[in-house]
C-alpha positions in Angstrom: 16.7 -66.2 35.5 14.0 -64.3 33.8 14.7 -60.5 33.5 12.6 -57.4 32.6 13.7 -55.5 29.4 11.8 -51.7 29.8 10.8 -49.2 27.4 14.2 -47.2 26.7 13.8 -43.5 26.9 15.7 -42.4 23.4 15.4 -38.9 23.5 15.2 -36.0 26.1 11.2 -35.1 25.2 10.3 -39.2 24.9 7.4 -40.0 27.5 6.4 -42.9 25.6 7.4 -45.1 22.7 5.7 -47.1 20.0 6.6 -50.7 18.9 6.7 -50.3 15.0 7.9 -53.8 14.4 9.1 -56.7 16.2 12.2 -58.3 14.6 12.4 -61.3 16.7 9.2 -63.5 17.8 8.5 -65.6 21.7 10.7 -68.4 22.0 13.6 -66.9 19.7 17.3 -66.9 21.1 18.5 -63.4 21.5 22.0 -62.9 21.8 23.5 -58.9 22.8 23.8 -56.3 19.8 20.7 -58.4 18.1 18.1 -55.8 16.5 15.0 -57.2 18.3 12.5 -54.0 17.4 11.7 -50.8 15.8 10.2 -47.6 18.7 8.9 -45.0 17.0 9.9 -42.0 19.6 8.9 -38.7 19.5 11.6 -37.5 16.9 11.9 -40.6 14.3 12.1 -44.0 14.4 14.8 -46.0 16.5 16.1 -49.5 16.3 16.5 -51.0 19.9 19.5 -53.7 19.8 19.4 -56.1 23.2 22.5 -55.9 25.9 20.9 -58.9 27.2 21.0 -62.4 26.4 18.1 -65.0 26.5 15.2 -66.5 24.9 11.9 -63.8 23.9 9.6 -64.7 26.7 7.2 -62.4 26.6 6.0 -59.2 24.6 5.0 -56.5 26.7 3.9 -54.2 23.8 1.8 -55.3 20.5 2.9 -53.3 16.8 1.5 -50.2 16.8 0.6 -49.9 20.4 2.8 -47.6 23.2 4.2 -48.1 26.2 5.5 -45.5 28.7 9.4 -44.9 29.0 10.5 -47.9 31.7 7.4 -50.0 31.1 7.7 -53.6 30.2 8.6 -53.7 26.6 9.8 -57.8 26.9 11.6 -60.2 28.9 14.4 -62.9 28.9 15.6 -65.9 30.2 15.7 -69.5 29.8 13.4 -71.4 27.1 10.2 -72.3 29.4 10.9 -70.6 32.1 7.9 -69.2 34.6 7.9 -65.2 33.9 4.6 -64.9 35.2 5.7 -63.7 38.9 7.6 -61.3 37.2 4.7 -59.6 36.1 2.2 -59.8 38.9 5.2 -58.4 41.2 5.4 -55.4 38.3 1.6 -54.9 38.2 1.6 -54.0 42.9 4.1 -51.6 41.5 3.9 -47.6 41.4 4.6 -46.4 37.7 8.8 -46.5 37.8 9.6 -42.9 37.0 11.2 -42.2 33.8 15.0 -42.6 33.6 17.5 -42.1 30.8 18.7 -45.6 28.8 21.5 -47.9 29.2 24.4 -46.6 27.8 25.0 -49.9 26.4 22.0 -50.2 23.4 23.3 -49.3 20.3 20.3 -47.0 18.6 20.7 -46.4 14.5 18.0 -45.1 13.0 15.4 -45.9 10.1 12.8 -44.7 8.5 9.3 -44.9 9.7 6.4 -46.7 8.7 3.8 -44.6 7.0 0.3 -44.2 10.1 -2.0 -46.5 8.6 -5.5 -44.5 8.6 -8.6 -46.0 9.3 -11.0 -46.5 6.0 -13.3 -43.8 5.7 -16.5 -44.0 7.5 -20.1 -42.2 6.0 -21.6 -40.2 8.3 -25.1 -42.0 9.2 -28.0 -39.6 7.3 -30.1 -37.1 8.9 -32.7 -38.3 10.6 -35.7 -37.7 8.4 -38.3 -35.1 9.3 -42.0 -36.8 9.9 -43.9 -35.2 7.1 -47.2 -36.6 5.6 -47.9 -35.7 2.3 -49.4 -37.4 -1.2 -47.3 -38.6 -3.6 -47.2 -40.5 -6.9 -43.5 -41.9 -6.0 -44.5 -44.3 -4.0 -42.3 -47.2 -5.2 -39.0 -44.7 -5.0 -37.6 -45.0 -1.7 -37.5 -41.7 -0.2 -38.2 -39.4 3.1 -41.4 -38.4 3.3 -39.5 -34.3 3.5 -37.9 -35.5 -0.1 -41.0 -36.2 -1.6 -42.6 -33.4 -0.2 -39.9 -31.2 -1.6 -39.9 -32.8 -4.9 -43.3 -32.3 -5.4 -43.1 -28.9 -4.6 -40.2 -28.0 -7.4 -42.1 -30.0 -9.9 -38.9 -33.0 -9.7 -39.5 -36.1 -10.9 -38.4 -38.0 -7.8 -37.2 -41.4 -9.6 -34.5 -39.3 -11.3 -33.1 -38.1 -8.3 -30.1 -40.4 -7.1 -30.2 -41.2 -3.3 -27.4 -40.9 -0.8 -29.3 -42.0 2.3 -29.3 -45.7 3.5 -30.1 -48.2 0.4 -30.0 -45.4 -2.0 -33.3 -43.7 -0.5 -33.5 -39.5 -1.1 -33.3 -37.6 1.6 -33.7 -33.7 1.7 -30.2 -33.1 0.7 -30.2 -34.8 -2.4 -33.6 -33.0 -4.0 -31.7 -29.7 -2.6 -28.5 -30.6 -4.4 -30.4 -32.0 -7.5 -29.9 -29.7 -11.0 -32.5 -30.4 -13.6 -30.1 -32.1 -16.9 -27.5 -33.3 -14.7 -28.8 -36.6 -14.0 -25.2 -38.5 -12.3 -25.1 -42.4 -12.0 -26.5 -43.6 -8.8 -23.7 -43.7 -5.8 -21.2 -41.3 -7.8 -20.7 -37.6 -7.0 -22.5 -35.7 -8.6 -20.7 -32.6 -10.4 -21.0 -30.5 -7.7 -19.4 -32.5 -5.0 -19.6 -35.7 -3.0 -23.3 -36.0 -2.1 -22.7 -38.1 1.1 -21.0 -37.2 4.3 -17.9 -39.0 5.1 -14.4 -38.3 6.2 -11.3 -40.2 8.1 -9.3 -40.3 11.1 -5.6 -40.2 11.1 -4.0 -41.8 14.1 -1.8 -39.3 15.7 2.5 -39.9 15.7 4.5 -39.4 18.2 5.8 -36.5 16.6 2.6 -35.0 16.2 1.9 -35.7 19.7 5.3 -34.0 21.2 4.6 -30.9 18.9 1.1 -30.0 20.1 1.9 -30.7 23.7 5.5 -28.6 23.3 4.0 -25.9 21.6 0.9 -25.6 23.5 3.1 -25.1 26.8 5.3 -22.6 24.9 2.1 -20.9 23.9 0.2 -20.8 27.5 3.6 -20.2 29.6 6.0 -18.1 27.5 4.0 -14.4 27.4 5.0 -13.8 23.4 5.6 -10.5 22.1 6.3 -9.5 18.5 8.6 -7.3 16.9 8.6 -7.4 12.7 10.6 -5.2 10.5 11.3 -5.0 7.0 15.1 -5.6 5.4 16.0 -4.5 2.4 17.8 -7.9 0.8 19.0 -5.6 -2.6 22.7 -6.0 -1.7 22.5 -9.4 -0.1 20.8 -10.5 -3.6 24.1 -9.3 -5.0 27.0 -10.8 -2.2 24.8 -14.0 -3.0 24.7 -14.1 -6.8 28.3 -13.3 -6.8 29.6 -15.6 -4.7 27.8 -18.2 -6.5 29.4 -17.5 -9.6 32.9 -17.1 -8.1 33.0 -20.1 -6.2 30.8 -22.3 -7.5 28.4 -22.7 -4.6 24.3 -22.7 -4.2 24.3 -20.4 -1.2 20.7 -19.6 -0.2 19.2 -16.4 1.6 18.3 -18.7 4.3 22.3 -19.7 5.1 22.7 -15.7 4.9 19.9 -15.0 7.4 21.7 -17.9 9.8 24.7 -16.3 9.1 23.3 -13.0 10.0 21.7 -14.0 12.9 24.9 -15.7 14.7 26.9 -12.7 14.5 23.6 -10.4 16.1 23.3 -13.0 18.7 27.1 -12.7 19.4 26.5 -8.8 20.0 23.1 -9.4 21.7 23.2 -12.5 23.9 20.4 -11.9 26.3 18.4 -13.1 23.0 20.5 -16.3 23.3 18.5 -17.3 26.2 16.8 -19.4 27.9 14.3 -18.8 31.2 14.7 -21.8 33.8 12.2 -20.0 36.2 14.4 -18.7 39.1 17.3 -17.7 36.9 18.1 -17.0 33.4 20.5 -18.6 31.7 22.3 -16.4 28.9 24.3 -19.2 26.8 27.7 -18.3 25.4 27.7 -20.4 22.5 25.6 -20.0 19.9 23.3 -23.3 18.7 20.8 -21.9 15.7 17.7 -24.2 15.7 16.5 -24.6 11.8 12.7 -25.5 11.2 12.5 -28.3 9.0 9.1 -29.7 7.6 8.6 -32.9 7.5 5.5 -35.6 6.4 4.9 -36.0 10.5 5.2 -32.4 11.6 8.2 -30.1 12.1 11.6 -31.3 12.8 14.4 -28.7 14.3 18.3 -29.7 13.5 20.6 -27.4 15.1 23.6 -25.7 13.4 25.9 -25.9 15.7 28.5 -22.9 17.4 27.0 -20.9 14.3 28.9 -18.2 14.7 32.5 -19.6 14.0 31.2 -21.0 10.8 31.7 -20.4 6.9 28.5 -19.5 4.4 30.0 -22.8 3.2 29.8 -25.0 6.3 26.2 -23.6 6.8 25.0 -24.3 3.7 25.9 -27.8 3.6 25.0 -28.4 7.0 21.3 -27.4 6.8 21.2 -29.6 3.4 22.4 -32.9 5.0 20.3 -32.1 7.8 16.8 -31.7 5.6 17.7 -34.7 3.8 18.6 -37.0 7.5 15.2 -35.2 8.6 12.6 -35.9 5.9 14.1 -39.6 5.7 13.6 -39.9 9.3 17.7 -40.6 10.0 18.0 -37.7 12.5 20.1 -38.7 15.5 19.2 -37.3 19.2 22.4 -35.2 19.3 21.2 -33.3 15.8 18.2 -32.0 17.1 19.5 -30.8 20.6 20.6 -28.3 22.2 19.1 -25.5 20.2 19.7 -21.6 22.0 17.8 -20.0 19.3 15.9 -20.9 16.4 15.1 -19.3 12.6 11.5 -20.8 11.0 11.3 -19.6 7.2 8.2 -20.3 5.2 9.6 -17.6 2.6 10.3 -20.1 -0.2 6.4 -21.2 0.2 5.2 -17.8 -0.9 4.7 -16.2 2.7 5.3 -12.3 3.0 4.9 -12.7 7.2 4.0 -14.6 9.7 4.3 -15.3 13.4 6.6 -18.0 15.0 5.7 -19.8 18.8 8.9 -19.9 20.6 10.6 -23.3 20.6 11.3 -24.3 24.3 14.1 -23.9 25.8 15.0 -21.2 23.4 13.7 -17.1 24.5 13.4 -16.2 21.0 12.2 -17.5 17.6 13.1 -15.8 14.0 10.0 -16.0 11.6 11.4 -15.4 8.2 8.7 -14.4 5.2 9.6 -14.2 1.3 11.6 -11.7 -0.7 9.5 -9.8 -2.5 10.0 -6.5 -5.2 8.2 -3.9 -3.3 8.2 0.2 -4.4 10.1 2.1 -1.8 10.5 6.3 -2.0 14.3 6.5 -1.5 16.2 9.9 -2.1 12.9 11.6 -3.0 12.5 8.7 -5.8 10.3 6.3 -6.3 12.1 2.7 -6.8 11.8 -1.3 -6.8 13.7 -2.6 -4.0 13.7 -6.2 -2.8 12.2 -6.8 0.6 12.1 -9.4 3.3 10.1 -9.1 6.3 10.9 -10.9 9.6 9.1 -11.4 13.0 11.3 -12.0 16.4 8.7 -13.6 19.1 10.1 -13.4 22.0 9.5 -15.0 25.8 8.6 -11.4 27.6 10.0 -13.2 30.7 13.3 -13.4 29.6 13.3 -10.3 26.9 12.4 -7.1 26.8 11.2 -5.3 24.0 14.1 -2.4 23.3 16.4 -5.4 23.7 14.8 -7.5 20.5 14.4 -4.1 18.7 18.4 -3.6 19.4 18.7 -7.7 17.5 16.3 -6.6 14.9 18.5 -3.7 13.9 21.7 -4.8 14.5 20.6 -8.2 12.1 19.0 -5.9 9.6 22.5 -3.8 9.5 24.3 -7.0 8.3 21.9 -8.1 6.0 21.9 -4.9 3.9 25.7 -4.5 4.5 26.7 -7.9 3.8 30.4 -7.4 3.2 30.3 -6.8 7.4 28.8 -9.8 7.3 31.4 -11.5 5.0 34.4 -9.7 6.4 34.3 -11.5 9.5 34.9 -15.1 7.8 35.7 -16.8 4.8 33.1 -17.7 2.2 
C-alpha cells in the first residue's frame, strides 16, 4: 500500500528543509537504511536514509526547493500503484503541526552545496530627460540631455563610450567622461564600472534561522551592556609558558572559556535562561563558542566547561571549527548552550557588542589584545589590554549582578595561576 514519507524535522530550530539532491529517482526500489536525499536544514546539511521500503512513487519536493517539517517529501509502495488519493486526501488537510523525526532514520552529515546565485542583471538606464537642442552628433546615438551636456563642456560626443541600451550616452557617461582617458567601448572605465548592475544571492537556511533568531532575541530580550577592560600581561605569560613546557598551542580564547566557566560557577544567575513565568538557573555549565562560517555563524558548545582541562578545551573548540566550516556539525554539538563567548579579537576588533543567543541570558563579546599605555604606581607603562562586553537579557539579569561576573572573570584572567590551580593544564 502506498505510504506518505514527510519532511523530517532534524534539528530543534528546523521549520523547514531543502532538498539539495535526490539520490534515488521515480520508479527506483528503495529498500530501509538506503540514502534517498540530501535536506539542507537550518544548521548543515543532512543525509535522510529511508525506514521504509518500496518503490519512489512520487517526489513531493523538486532540488533546491523547501518543504515545511511533516510535508510530503515522497511516497512508497508498489511499482504502478495509484498514489494520487493519497494526495488529494493530504491537500483537505490542515498543515500537520510540526513533530520531532522517527527515531529510526539514520542522519550523517555532509557538506553543502555552494547557493548558486543568479547571473547579474544591469539595472535598466535612466529614463532620458526630454531635451531639444542642436547638435552636430547626430549619427552617435545618444540622449538628447548627453548631447546637450557634451556640447556644453566642449566633448566630442563620438569619443564618449555609451553604457545605455545599444551603447547610446546617457548623462552619466559625459558626467563620468575624463578628457585622455578614452576606455574601449563596454569596459570600465578607470574609475569604475560605468553601468549599474548587481546580484541576488538566494538566502540558506542558515541565514534564514539566524536573522529570524536574532531578530527575536533583539526585539524580546531588553539588552543591557556592561564592558571593561582586563589587563591580559600575566595571562600572556601562564600562556607562553605553558606552551613551551608542554608543548601545546593554547590560545587566549581557551583561557577566556576557561575563565568564564569558573565565574559562571560562582555567578550562576548569569547561567540562565528566562522561560517567561520562571527562570531557570542551570547547574551545569554548557559555553556556546561563535564560530564563522561561509553561511553565517555556527555555535558548538563546550560542554560541562567547567570540569575541563586548558587541554580538553583547546582541542575541543579546534575539532569543532573544523566539523563547522565543513558543514559535519551533528545536532547534539550545537545544543544545549547556557552561555555563550563571541570573539572577533583575532580579526583586529578592540570592542564590540554581542545580541544574546536564545536560550542563553547572557553573551560574552570578546575584542583584541592590544599594547595600551596605562599610569600604574605613579608610572607611565605598556600593558596588554583586552576589552570585553557582557549583554545581558535585563529580564533575567540585573546589572550589579553582571558587574559582580565581569569582576570576578577579570580577577582570574589577570591572576591566572587561580585560574590554573583549580585543574591540570
Amino acid at each position: 500500500m502506498a505510504e506518505i514519507v514527510r519532511m523530517p524535522k532534524m534539528s530543534d530550530t528546523m521549520t523547514e528543509g531543502v532538498v539539495a539532491k535526490w539520490h534515488k529517482n521515480i520508479g527506483d526500489m528503495v529498500k530501509s537504511g538506503d540514502l534517498v536525499a540530501e535536506i539542507e536544514t537550518d544548521k548543515a546539511t543532512m543525509e535522510f536514509e529511508s525506514y521504509q521500503e518500496g518503490v519512489l512513487l512520487y517526489k513531493g519536493v523538486d532540488e533546491g526547493k523547501s518543504a515545511p517539517v511533516n510535508g510530503i517529501l515522497a511516497i512508497f509502495g508498489k511499482a504502478g500503484e495509484d498514489y494520487k488519493a493519497l494526495l488529494e486526501a493530504e491537500s483537505s488537510k490542515p498543515a500537520p503541526a510540526a513533530t520531532p523525526a522517527p527515531a529510526a532514520p539514520v542522519v550523517t552529515s555532509t557538506p553543502a552545496p555552494a547557493p548558486v546565485a543568479p547571473a547579474p542583471k544591469p539595472a535598466a538606464a535612466p529614463t532620458p530627460v526630454p531635451v531639444v537642442a542642436a547638435s552636430d552628433d547626430s549619427r552617435v546615438k545618444a540622449s538628447p540631455l548627453a548631447k546637450r551636456l557634451a556640447m556644453e563642456k566642449g566633448i566630442d560626443l563620438s569619443r564618449i563610450p555609451g553604457s545605455g541600451d545599444g551603447g547610446r550616452v546617457v548623462k552619466r557617461d559625459v558626467d563620468w567622461f575624463k578628457p585622455g582617458l578614452v576606455p574601449t567601448m563596454g569596459r570600465a572605465v578607470a574609475s569604475g564600472i560605468t553601468s549599474e548592475s548587481f546580484e541576488e544571492v538566494a538566502v540558506s537556511q542558515m541565514r534564514k534561522t539566524i536573522a529570524r533568531r536574532l531578530s527575536e532575541s533583539k526585539h524580546t530580550a531588553p539588552h543591557f551592556y556592561l564592558t571593561m577592560d582586563i589587563c591580559m600581561d600575566r595571562c600572556a605569560d601562564a600562556r607562553e609558558s605553558i606552551n613551551a613546557v608542554a608543548g601545546l598551542k593554547i590560545s587566549f580564547n581557551d583561557m577566556v572559556i576557561k575563565a568564564s566557566a569558573a565565574a559562571l560557577r560562582q555567578h550562576p544567575k548569569i547561567n540562565s535562561s528566562w522561560l517567561d513565568d520562571r527562570i531557570r538557573i542551570n547547574h551545569h555549565i554548557n559555553i556556546g563558542v561563535a564560530v564563522a562560517v561561509e553561511e553565517g555563524l555556527m555555535v558548538p558548545v563546550v560542554r560541562y566547561a567547567d570540569t575541563k582541562t586548558l587541554t580538553e578545551i583547546n582541542a575541543e573548540v579546534k575539532t569543532f571549527a573544523t566539523k563547522a566550516k565543513e558543514k559535519k556539525l551533528q545536532p547534539s554539538d550545537w545544543e544545549g548552550n547556557t552561555f555563550t563567548i563571541s570573539n572577533l579579537g583575532m580579526f583586529g576588533i578592540d570592542e564590540f557588542t554581542a545580541i544574546i543567543n536564545p536560550p542563553d541570558a547572557c553573551i560574552l563579546a570578546v575584542g583584541g589584545i592590544r599594547e595600551t599605555p596605562v599610569l600604574r604606581n605613579g608610572q607611565l607603562t605598556n600593558s596588554s589590554m583586552m576589552k570585553v562586553t557582557l549583554s545581558c537579557d535585563h529580564r533575567a539579569v540585573d546589572g550589579v549582578t553582571g558587574a559582580k561576573f565581569l569582576q570576578t572573570f577579570k580577577g582570574l584572567l589577570e591572576n591566572p595561576v587561580i585560574l590554573l590551580g583549580e585543574a591540570s593544564i
